[in-house]
N, C-alpha and C positions, 0 to 999 in steps of 0.2 A: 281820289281818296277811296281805298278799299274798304269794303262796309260789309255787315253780314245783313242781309234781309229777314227778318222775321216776321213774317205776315201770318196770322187768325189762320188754322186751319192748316198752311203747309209748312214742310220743311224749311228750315232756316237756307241759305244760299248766298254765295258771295257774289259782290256785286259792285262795279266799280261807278264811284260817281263824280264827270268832273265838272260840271257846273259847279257855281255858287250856291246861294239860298234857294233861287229859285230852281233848281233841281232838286236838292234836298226836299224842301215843300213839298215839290211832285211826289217824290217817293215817301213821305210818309202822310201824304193827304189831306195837309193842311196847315197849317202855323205849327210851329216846331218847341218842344222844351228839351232841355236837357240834364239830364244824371251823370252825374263823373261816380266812378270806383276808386275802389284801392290800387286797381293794379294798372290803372293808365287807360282801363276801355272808358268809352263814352256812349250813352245811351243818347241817341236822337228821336225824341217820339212825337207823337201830335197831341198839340197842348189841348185841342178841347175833343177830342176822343171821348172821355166819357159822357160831357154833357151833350156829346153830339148821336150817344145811345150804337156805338161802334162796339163790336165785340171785345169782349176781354181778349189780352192775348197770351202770352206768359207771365207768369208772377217771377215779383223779386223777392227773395229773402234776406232777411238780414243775419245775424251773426251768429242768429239759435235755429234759425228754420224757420221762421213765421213771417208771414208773409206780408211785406208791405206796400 
């Protein structure tokens, strides 16, 4: 699966991953949630990132600009 990286701090980078879960996991450092779009992307991120005090990384907006 072709994936784009988005890590805290650097440029975004493509990135191919063919494991399963447990690669996925790897790459985002921890138990996984996910966000579907309108346009068919899918956000894989780590589900306890904020309680775990993980930097922010890019905001999403929704339909006006505001950030959710």
């Amino acid at each position: 699966m072709k994936v784009l990286m988005v890590e805290p701090y650097k440029a975004p980078y493509v990135r191919e991953i063919y494991g399963g879960e447990f690669e996925i996991r790897s790459a985002v450092g921890g138990y996984t949630e996910t966000a579907h779009s309108i346009d068919d992307a899918v956000i894989i991120c780590n589900r306890d990132a904020y309680n775990g005090g993980l930097s922010f990384n890019r905001g999403i907006a929704d339909g006006s600009g505001k950030i959710v």
